[in-house]
Structure formats: structure tokens, C-alpha cells
C-alpha positions in Angstrom: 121.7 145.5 72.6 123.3 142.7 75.3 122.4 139.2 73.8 123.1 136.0 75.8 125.1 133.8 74.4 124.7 130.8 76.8 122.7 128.0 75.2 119.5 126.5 77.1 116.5 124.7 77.0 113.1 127.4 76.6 111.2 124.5 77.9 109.5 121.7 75.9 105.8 123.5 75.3 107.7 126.7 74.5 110.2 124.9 72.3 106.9 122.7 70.5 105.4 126.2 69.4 107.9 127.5 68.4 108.8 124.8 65.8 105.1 124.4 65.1 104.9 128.6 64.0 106.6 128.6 61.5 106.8 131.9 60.1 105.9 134.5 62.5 102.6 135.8 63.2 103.2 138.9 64.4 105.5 142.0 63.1 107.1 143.1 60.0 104.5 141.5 57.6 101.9 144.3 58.4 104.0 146.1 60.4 102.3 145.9 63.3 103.5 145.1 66.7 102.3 142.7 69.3 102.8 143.4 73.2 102.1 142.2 76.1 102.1 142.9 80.1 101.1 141.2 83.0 98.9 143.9 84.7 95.3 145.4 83.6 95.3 149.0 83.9 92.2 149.6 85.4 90.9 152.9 84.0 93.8 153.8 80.8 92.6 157.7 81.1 96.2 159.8 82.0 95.1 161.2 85.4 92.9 157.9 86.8 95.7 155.6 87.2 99.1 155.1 88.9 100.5 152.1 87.0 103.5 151.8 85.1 101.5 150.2 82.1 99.2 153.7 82.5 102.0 155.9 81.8 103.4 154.1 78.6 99.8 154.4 77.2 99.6 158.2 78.5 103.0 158.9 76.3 101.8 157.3 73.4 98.0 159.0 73.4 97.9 162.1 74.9 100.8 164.7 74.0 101.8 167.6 77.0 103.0 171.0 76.4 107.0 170.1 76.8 108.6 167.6 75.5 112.1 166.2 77.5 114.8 164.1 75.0 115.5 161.0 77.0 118.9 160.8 75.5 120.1 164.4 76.1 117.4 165.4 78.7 117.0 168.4 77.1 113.7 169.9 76.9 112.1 170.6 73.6 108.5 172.4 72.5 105.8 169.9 72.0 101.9 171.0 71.5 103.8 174.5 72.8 105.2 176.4 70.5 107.3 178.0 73.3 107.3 179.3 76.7 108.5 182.2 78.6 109.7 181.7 82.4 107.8 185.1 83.0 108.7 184.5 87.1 109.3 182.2 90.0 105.5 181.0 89.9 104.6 182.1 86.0 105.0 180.4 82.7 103.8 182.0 79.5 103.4 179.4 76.7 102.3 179.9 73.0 100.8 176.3 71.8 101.7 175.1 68.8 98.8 175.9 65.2 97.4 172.8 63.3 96.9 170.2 66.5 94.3 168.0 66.0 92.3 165.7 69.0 92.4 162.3 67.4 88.0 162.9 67.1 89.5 165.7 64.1 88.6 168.7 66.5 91.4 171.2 66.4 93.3 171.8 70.0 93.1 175.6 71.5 94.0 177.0 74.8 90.4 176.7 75.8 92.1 172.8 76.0 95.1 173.8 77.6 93.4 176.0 80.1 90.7 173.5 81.3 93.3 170.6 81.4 95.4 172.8 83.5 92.8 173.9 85.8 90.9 170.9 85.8 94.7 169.0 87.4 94.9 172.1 89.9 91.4 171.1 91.4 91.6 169.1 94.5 88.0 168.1 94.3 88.3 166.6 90.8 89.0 162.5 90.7 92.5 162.4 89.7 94.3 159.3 91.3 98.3 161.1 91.6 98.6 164.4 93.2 102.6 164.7 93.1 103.3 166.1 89.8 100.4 168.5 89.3 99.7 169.6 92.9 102.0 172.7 91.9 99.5 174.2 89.6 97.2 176.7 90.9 95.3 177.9 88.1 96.0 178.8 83.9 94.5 181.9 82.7 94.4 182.5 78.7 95.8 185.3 77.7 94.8 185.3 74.0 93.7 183.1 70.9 97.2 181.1 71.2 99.3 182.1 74.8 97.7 180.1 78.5 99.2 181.7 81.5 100.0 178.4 83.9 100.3 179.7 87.7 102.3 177.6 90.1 101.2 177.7 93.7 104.8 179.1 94.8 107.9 178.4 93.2 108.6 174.6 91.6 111.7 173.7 90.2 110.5 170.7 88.6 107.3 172.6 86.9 109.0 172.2 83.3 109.5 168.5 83.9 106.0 167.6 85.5 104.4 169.8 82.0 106.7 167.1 80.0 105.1 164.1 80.2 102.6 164.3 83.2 100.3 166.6 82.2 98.8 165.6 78.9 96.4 167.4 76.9 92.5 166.7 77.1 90.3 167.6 74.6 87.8 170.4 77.0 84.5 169.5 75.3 85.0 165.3 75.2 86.1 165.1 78.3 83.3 167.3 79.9 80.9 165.2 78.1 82.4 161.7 78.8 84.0 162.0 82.1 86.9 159.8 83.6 85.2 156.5 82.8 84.3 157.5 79.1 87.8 158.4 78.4 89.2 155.4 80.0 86.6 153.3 77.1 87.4 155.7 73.9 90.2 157.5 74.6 91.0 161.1 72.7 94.0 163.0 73.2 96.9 164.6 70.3 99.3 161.6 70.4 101.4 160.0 67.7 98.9 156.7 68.1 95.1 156.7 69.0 93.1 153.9 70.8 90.8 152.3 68.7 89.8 149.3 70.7 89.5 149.0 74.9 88.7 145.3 76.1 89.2 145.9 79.8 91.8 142.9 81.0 92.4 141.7 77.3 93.4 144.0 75.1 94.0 147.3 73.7 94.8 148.4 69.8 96.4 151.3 69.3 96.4 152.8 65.5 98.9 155.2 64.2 97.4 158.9 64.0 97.9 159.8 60.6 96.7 163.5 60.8 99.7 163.6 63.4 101.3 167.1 63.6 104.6 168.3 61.8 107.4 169.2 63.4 106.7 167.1 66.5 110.0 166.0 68.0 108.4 162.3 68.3 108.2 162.4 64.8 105.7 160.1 62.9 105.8 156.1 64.1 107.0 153.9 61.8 104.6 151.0 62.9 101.3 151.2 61.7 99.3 149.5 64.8 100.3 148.0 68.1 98.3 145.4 69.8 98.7 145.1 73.3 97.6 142.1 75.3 97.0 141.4 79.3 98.7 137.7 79.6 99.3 137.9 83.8 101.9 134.7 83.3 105.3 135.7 82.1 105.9 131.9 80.6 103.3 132.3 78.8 104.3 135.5 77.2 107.5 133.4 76.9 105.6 130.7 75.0 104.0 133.5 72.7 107.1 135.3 71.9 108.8 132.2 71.2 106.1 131.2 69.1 105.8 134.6 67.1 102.4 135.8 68.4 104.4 138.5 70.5 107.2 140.4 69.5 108.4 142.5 72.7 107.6 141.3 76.1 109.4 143.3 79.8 110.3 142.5 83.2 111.7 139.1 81.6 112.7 137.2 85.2 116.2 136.5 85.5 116.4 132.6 85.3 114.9 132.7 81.5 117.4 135.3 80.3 120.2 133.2 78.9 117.3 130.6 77.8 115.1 132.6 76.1 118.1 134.7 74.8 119.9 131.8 73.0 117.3 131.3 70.5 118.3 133.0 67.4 115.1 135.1 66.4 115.2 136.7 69.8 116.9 139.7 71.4 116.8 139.9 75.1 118.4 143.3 76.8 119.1 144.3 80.6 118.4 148.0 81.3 118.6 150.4 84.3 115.8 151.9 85.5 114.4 154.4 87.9 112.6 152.6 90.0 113.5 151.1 93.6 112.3 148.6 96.3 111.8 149.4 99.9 110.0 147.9 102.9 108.3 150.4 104.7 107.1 150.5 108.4 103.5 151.5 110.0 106.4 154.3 112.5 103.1 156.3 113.2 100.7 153.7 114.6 98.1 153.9 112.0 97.7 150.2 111.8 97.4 150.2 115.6 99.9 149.0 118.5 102.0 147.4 116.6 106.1 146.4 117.1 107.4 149.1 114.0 106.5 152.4 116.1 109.8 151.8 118.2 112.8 152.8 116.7 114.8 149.7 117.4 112.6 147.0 115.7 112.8 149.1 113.0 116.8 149.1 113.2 116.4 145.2 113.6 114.7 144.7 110.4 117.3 146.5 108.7 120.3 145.0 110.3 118.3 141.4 109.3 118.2 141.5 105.8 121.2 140.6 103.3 119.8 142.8 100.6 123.3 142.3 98.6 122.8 138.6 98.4 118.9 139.2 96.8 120.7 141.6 94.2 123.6 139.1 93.4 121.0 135.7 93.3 117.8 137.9 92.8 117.3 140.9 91.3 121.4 140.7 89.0 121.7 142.9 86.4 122.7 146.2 86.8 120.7 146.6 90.5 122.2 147.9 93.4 122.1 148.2 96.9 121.1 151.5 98.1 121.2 153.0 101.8 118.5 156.0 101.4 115.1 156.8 100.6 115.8 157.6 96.6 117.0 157.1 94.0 120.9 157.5 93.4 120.1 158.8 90.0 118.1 161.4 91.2 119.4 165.5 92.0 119.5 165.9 95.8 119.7 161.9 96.3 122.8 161.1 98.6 124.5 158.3 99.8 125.8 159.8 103.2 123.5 158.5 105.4 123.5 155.6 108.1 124.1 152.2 107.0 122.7 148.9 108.4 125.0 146.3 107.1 123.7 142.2 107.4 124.1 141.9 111.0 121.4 139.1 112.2 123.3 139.0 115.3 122.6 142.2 116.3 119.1 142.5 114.6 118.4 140.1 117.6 120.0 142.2 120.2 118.0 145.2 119.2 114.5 143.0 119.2 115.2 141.7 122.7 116.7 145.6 123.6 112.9 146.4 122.3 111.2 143.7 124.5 111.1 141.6 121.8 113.4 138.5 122.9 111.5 136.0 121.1 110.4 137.7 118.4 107.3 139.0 117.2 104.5 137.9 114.2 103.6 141.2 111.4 101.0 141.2 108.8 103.5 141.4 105.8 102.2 142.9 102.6 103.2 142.7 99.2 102.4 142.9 95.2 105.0 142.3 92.3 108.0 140.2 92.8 107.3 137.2 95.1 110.9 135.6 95.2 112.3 138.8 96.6 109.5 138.7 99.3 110.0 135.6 100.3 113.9 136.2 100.9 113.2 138.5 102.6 110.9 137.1 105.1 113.3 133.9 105.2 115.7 136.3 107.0 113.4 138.1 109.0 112.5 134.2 110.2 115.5 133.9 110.6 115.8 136.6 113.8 112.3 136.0 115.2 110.2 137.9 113.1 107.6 135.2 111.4 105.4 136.8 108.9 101.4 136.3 107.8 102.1 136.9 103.7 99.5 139.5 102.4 99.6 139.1 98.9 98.0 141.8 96.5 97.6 144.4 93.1 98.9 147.0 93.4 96.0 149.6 94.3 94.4 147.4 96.9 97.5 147.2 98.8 98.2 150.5 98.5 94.7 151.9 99.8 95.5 149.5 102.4 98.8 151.2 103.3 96.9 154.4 103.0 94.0 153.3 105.2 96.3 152.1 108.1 95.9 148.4 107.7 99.8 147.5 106.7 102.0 147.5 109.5 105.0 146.7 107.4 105.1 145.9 103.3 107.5 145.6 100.5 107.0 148.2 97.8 108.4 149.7 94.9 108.3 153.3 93.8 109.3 154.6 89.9 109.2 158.2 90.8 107.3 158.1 87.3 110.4 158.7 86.0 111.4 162.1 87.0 114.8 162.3 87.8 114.7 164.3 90.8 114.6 163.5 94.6 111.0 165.6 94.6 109.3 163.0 93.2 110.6 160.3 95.4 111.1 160.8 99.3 108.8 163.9 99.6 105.9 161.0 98.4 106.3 158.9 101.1 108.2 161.7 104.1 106.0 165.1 103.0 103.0 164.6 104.9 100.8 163.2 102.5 99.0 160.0 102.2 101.6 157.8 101.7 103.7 159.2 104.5 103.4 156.5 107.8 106.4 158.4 109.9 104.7 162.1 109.6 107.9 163.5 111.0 107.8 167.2 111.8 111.2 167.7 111.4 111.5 165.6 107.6 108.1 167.1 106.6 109.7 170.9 106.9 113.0 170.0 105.2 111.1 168.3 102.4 108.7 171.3 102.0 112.0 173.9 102.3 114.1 171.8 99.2 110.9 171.8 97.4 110.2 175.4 97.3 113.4 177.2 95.9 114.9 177.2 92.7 118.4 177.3 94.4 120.2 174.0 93.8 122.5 174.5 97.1 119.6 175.1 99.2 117.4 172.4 97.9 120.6 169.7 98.5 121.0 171.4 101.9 117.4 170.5 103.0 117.3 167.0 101.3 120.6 166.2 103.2 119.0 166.9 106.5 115.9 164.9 105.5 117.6 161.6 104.3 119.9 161.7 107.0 116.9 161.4 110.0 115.4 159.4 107.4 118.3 157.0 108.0 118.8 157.5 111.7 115.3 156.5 112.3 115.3 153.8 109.8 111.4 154.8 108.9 112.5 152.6 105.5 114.4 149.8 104.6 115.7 150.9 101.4 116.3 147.7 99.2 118.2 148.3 95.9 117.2 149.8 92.3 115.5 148.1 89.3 117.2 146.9 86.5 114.7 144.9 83.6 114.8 142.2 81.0 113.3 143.0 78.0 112.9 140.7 75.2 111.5 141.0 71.8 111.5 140.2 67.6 115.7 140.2 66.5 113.9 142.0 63.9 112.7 145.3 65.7 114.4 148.0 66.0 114.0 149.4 69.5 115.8 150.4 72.1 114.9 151.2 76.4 115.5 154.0 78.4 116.2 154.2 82.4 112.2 155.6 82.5 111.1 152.8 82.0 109.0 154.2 79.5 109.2 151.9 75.8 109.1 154.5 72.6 107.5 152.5 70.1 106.7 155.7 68.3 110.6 155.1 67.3 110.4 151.4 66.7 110.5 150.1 63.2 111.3 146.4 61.5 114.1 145.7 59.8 
């Protein structure tokens, strides 16, 4: 762990409470642990939300077939026992004996089959299509082997089944639906949910009848209360105080503050995730400025995306030039670059007809400060901007409804380290996709359909490259976070963005 050293003020309410606790509330006395984000997660059932905050609770609750090491990235057998690459579109697996549902009902391919098929269905309510619109059916085979059926050949099929596609107990589900299991919860996880106050709170309990030989092993902690507190001072004040004892997505000017008090760790990790503005190329949102070519090239040139990393964003972010992730197989750097150029940002705009500038609709939904950098400098060239401010999901139904003619938005690939679950999301022809070029769309569809590494980098080359001539994104820069929690626990991040507290313990 990276602890500042720098001494500083927490504030003088923070400071107060913290004196005034004493002894803290929270932690290694019951050996609990107390949480908290800023966002609700709207529906907490696996396949009925998007968020960030969904996908921690997913790993924690419901258990998939595969599990992937996030140290060694190795993949290792979960509720499978094993599996058998049978062909390019066939996977054989045997599921692991003695899985219980956290209700005590035992798990059996009748599960495995119906979660599978249930995913493949493009009439059932599922929220995410990317990493289970490969599946075309699972057949069981016998008491203990399901046949999973890809559509045609997916190289990422062993990642999406490690981690994505959880478990769902056949009978529960059919009786309670996507809203029942978003209010009692039931999957095999190491922790089950025991209490759902929409927008407050959730508890999680450790699952005690918990299978052997499961590479997540048993939790250490006992319970984990998580809380919904939307203002990051205040989950400042509360982990100050000893009421919380991990907090993320610490902002950057209360890092060496909050990290010189002595009972508190604060550490900067990577992560997968990365800003980008993206432009309305197509026209959905109607006539608007972003459909030709050299506004979009303007807006590019008239950002200084280095300067909100250095004064912004800091930590380990940086600036990237194409639509991925550099972490990510078949992401590469190769492409055209639009250095800070305001200068020439204003040539292209009056090039475009646009000598005096233009006014957008601008739409947003985490990270205010960087927004308003960036519209400073699009001010700055002509562009003046009507701030649309947002959740998540609202702004992007918007996008997807063609009401945004330009927005700054973020994308976490949900963690899979591959280019497949990036650009193809937002260039494939889907619903995100606002540039719906022929030309990208068949390159993207060509990587994505072989196994062969050389042919998949070939296509994904040609795809980031137009990508870049055509300047359909502004690509920004990677994530990095702040997290900050108890000097006491015993936890540490991964790039996934994905915390593990089934490996946290107190000292």
C-alpha cells in the first residue's frame, strides 16, 4: 500500500468526529465491515443492471462456472468441476457436487442450463447484451455435464463464463422474476444478502454452508454492511470518524489529507476503465454540427487532455489516443493523434462553416471537474455548451434514444481485458454505436469471430485506425482510483476495479 505522508487539515467537522469516536464503530470488534458508495444500484439482480457497484455485488453473491485469478489471470474451475473445449463453438463442463443456493437447495445443471439459456434469449429483460450475446443455447447432457453452444466461434467465451454469467437458482428465479431477485437475492456465493433497503443499504452475511475447494476460499469477515452516502465528504467524515472502514474513488485533493491521519490507509490503483467524449456522427439527435468530420477534428484538437490528467485526474492516468484500453489485447496506440492545438481547432470550425462557433447540448454523469475543463476549452474555441447533468442510465437511454449530440462518458469494459469488450460496444452496430460505420462494423465483427490472435489484431488495427481518422471519439485518458480504508484491514485492489472482500480480514 502507497500512504501519503504529507500532513493536512481533514477539515474541522471531519477532524470534531473523529476526536469525538473514540474507539471505532465499525470493524475488527465483530468483524464486520462497513462500506460505502455514492450510487444506488437500482435493481442488485446480476443481469438487470450495468453499474460498477452491480458487478462487485454480482462477484460476491452469485458464483459462475470459471473462475479467472486476478493476479495470474489464470483461469481456474469454480461451480465447474471442469470443462472440455469440445470445438470452436462447444464447451462441455462437468459442475462441481455439494453446491448449495444460499435458500439450502442444492445447484444442478437444470440451473446451469436455464441460466445459460435464459442469457441466450433476446426477448428476456436483461439490461447488458455484450458478454452473453455469444451463447446460443446449453443442452444437458447428463445428471452433472451442460453442453454451452456459442453462436460461432468466441475467443473470449471462457472469460465472459468467469465472472459474467453467474448462476441462478432455475426454480427461485422463475417464481420471483427480475424484481424479486433484486429484493432477496439467492445465488452460490461466498456472502448472501440478507437485507435490501433500496438507496440505503445492503447487508451482506457470510454463507457458511459455502462449498470446499472453492478458489475464493471462505471470507474471513463475518458481515459487510454497505451504505448509499451520494457525498464523498461525508463518507470522509464517516471514515474518519470510524462508522466506515473502506470508502473508493477518494477525489484527488483529499488524498494527502485524509491520508495523513494515522488510523487511515489511502492507495492509488490502476484500473480498466477510460473516459471519452463521444459525438452524435450519425444524426440521430438531428442536424446537428458533430455529423461533419471537421468539427469533430476541432473538438479534439481543443482539448488539453494532458493538463486534466496532470491537475485532474493524477495518479497513474494517462492520456490515450484510441478507442480502448491500452491494457487490453488488440488495443493499439498507432493511430492519429490530435495534439492541444486551439489554434487550429478554430481553423477547422470556420473550415466547417462554423467561424463563430457553435452552442451543443453537452451531457454528462460522474466526474464534474473534468467536465467542466473540458467545456472551459471547448469555450475557449467557440463552442459554448448547455450542461446536461445526469445518473448514469438516464443519460445513457438518452444517448441511446438520439437525444445527446455530444457527452462525456466512461466505459470499464467490465473488466475484461480484451479490446472485444470495449470498441466493438460503441463501433459494432449496436445501441451504443452513434457512427454505424460500414467499414468499422465489419472489421469489428471479422476480429471478433476467430480464435486466431494475428487475424483478430489485423482487423482491430484497421478499425481503430478509421476510428481515429474520423475522430468519431475523443478518447480522454484511463482511470486510476483512491481508495481509502481502516490501517487495520487487510485488503488489497485490483486493475478490475472489482474489491475482494471475500479475502479481506483485520489485523
Amino acid at each position: 500500500m502507497i500512504k501519503s505522508n504529507r500532513v493536512g487539515m481533514l477539515g474541522a467537522s471531519a477532524l470534531a468526529l473523529s476526536l469525538a469516536a473514540g474507539a471505532a464503530m465499525a470493524g475488527p470488534q465483530d468483524n464486520s465491515l462497513n462500506i460505502a458508495w455514492e450510487r444506488e444500484v437500482p435493481n442488485i439482480s446480476m443481469f438487470h443492471n450495468t453499474d460498477r457497484e452491480g458487478i462487485i455485488i454480482a462477484h460476491h453473491v452469485w458464483d459462475s462456472l470459471i473462475y479467472r485469478d486476478p493476479d495470474t489471470g489464470e483461469f481456474e474451475p469454480l461451480l465447474a468441476e471442469s470443462w472440455d473445449l469440445v470445438d470452436d463453438v462447444t464447451i462441455d463442463v462437468v459442475i462441481r457436487e455439494g453446491v448449495l443456493f444460499h435458500n439450502g437447495d442444492p445447484m444442478t445443471v437444470e440451473d446451469v442450463a436455464f441460466t445459460f439459456n435464459y442469457v441466450a434469449n433476446p426477448e428476456s429483460d436483461m439490461l447488458s447484451q455484450q458478454t452473453v450475446n455469444w451463447v446460443d443455447r446449453a443442452e444437458i447432457i447428463d445428471d452433472r455435464t451442460v453442453r454451452i453452444i456459442a453462436k460461432e466461434p468466441t475467443p473470449l467465451a471462457l472469460l465472459y463464463m468467469a465472472g459474467d454469467i453467474g448462476i441462478y437458482p432455475k426454480d427461485y428465479y422463475t417464481e420471483v422474476g427480475a424484481d424479486g431477485m433484486g429484493r432477496a437475492p439467492v445465488g452460490t456465493g461466498p456472502f448472501k444478502v440478507t437485507e435490501v433497503i433500496p438507496g440505503t443499504r445492503i447487508v451482506f452475511e457470510r454463507f457458511d454452508d459455502y462449498y470446499e475447494g472453492s478458489p475464493k476460499g471462505m471470507p474471513s469477515i463475518e458481515r459487510i454492511v454497505q451504505r448509499t452516502i451520494p457525498e464523498l465528504n461525508t463518507q470522509v467524515v464517516e471514515l474518519a470518524s470510524g462508522r466506515l472502514d473502506w470508502m473508493w474513488r477518494l477525489p484527488a485533493d483529499q488524498v494527502d489529507r485524509l491520508g495523513a491521519m494515522p488510523t487511515i490507509d489511502v492507495v492509488n490503483a490502476s484500473t480498466m476503465r477510460i473516459g471519452y467524449l463521444q459525438f452524435d456522427a450519425m444524426g440521430k439527435s438531428g442536424d446537428n454540427p458533430f455529423t461533419d468530420r471537421l468539427v469533430r477534428q476541432a473538438v479534439n484538437h481543443a482539448i488539453d487532455r494532458q493538463s486534466i490528467v496532470d491537475n485532474l485526474v493524477r495518479g497513474d492516468s494517462v492520456v490515450i489516443h484510441a478507442a480502448c484500453h491500452p491494457a487490453q489485447f488488440g488495443c493499439i496506440d498507432d493511430v492519429t493523434e490530435y495534439e492541444y492545438d486551439p489554434e487550429r481547432a478554430r481553423e477547422l470550425l470556420a473550415e466547417a462553416g462554423y467561424p463563430d462557433g457553435f452552442e451543443t447540448r453537452f451531457y454528462g454523469y460522474r466526474e464534474r471537474p473534468y467536465a467542466e475543463a473540458m467545456i472551459g476549452y471547448l469555450n475557449e474555441v467557440g463552442i459554448t455548451t448547455d450542461l446536461r447533468w445526469g445518473q448514469y442510465a438516464a443519460t445513457r437511454d438518452a444517448i441511446r434514444g438520439g437525444d445527446v449530440p455530444l457527452a462525456f462518458m466512461t466505459w470499464g469494459s467490465n473488466s475484461v481485458p480484451d479490446i472485444d469488450n470495449a470498441t466493438p460496444v460503441f463501433f459494432g452496430g449496436l445501441s451504443d454505436d452513434l457512427a454505424m460505420d460500414e467499414e468499422v462494423i465489419a472489421w469489428l465483427e471479422a476480429g471478433g469471430s476467430t480464435l486466431d490472435p494475428d487475424v483478430r489484431l489485423e482487423n482491430y488495427t484497421k478499425a481503430l485506425q478509421k476510428i481515429a481518422d474520423e475522430a468519431y471519439w475523443v478518447p480522454l485518458f484511463t482511470y486510476n482510483t483512491n481508495y481509502a480504508m481502516s490501517s487495520q484491514l487487510n485488503w488489497d485492489p485490483h486493475p478490475d476495479e472489482i474489491p475482494r472482500f471475500w479475502l479481506a480480514s483485520w489485523d
